[in-house]
N, C-alpha and C positions, 0 to 999 in steps of 0.2 A: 353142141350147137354154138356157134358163132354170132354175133352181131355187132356194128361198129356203133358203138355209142359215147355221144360228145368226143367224137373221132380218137377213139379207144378201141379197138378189137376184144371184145368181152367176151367170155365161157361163160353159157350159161349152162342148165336141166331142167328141165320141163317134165314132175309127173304128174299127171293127169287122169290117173285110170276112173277116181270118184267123177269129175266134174266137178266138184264141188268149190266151195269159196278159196281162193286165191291164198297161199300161207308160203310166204315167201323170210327165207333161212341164210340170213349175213355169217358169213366166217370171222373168224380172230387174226391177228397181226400175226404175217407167218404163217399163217393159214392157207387151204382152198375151200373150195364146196363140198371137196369130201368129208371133210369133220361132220358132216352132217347127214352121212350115207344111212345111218341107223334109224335116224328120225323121219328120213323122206320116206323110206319103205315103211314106218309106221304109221304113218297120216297120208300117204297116195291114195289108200283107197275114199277116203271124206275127202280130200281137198284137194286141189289144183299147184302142187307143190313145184316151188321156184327156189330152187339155188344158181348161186353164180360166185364168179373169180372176181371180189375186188380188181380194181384196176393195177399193176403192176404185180399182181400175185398167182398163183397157178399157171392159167394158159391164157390169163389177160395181159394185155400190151403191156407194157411200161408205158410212164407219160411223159411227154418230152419236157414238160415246166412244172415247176410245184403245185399243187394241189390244198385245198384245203378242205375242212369235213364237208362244207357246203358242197363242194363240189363231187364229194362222195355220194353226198344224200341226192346230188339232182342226176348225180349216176343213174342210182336206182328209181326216179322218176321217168327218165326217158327210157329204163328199159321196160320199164311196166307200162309206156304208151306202147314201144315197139313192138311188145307181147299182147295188146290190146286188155292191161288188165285196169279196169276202172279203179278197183280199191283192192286191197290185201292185208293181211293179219303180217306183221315182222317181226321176227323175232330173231335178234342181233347177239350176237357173244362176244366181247370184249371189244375191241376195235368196230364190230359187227354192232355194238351198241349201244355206240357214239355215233355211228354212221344214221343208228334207227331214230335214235334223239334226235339228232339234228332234221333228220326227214319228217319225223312228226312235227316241228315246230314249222319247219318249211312247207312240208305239201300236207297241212291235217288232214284235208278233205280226201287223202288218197289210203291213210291206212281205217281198220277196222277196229285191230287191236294191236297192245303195243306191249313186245316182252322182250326183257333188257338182264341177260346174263353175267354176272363177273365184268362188271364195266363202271364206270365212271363218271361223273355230269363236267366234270375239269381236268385240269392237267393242274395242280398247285404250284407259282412260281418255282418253289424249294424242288419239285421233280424236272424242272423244263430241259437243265443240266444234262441229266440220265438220260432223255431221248438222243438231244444232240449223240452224247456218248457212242449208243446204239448205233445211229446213224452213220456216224463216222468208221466205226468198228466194221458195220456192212460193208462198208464200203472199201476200206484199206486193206479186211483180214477174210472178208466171205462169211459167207452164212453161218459155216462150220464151225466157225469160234464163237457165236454164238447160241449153239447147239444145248450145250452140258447144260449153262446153266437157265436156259428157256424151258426143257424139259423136267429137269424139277421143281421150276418154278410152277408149271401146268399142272405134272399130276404127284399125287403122294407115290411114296415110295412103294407101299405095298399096293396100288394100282401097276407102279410102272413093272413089278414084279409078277406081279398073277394078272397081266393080259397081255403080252407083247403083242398078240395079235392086236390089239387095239392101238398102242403107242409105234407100233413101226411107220405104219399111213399117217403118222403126225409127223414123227421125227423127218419122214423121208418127202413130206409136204414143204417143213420149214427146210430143209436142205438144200431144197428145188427152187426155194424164194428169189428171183432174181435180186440183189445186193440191191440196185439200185431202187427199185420198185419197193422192197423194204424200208429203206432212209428216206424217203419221198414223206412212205407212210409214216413213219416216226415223227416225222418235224411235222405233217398234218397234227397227228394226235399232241404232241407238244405245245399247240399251240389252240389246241380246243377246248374251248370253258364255256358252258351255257350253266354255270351256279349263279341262282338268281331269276334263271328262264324259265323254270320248270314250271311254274305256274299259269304256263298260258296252254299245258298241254292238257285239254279234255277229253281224254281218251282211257276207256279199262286199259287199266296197265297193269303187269305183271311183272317182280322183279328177282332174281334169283342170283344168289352167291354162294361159293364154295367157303365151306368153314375154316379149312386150311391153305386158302389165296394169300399169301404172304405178299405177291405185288400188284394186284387189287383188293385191298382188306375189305371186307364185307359190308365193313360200313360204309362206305364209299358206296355200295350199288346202294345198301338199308339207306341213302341218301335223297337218293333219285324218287326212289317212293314216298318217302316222308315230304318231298316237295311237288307231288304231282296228287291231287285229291284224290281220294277213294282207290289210290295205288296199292298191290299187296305186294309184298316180302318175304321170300321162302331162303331159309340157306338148309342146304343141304351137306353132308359129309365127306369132302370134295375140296379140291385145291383150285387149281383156276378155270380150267375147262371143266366145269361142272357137268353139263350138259352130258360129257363123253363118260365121264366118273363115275356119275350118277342117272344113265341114261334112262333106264325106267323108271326111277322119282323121277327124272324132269321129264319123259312124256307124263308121264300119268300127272303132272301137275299142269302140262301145256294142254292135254287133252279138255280138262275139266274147264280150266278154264275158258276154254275157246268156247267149248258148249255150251255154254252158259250166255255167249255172245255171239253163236253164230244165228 
């Protein structure tokens, strides 16, 4: 399904077969909604599951002027008006949750719970460099040369070994990235820092990182929980898309926790 949101043509999915409470699934940089094909058929039948295409990514527009996380996070608020959904549980992966941070700070009153994979509360001066980099690279050489070293950066080696069936819909996701709609993204996240903010967010939070994330080190998410009260921190045995790695630990830990608050 389609919808134009903050005059953006957005992809979203809607399952719904529970009814149940709204649990709505951000994607990673480079990403789409599929990353999360595994988890929506797990939790359809309890909840009211929403995935969607960042803006510039999968079979979302690109945007015609730069962008910043706020304007990611009020993405995802006007599409949960146009879906009529009052509040929802988010749960964000990398870029996915930066996006979820900033929308808990911006629209508290709209999430439930709040669960924050392999991601970050800043971009540290000493990295700001390395997006431009990225950005640039999108843009001069294509997706493709930044292929090899994205996909070992996401999963270990003996994952990308014994599932291809799982890393091809990644590899052949970030391939698909429009160039442009990528380097948009980049200088967004380059430029987002809320260290320091994290204490105005009062919401059950849940924080999850891959033990072998070499470019979001674990402690960086073990960050975002140590600054948000009563926040927990799970890592799991896992590179950066932990979620995909480790996809029964991380429902069986998103399950429990949700139940616990729905």
């Amino acid at each position: 399904m389609q919808v134009n949101i903050n005059g953006i043509e957005t992809r979203y999915v809607l399952s719904n077969e529970g009814g149940g409470p709204w649990l709505t699934f951000i994607h990673q940089l480079g990403g789409d909604l599929s990353v999360w094909d595994q988890m929506a058929g797990y939790f359809r039948d309890d909840y009211t599951v929403l995935r969607y295409d960042v803006r510039g990514h999968g079979h979302s527009a690109v945007a015609r002027e730069p962008f910043t996380m706020r304007d990611l996070a009020d993405d995802l608020a006007k599409l949960l008006d146009a879906l009529g959904a009052p509040t929802t549980h988010v749960v964000g992966l990398s870029l996915g949750g930066m996006i979820a941070q900033q929308f808990a700070l911006d629209h508290p009153s709209r999430l439930d719970t709040l669960t924050i994979a392999d991601s970050t509360g800043g971009t540290p001066p000493e990295n700001r460099e390395l997006w431009n980099q990225r950005a640039h690279t999108a843009r001069s050489d294509g997706m493709e040369a930044l292929l090899p070293s994205t996909i070992a950066r996401w999963l270990t080696p003996d994952f990308q070994a014994g599932h291809p069936e799982a890393v091809e819909p990644i590899r052949e996701a970030f391939a698909r990235t429009p160039p442009e709609g990528f380097a948009m993204a980049c200088e967004a996240l380059r430029d987002f820092d809320l260290r320091g903010k994290h204490g105005a967010i009062r919401l059950p939070t849940l924080t999850v990182a891959g033990r072998h994330d070499t470019g979001t080190p674990p402690a960086a998410t073990q960050a975002i929980a140590q600054a948000i009260e009563g926040a927990r921190f799970e890592l799991l045995d896992a590179a950066h898309l932990a979620p995909v790695e480790q996809s029964h630990r991380f429902a069986a830990l998103l399950e429990s926790f949700l139940e616990r608050r729905v």
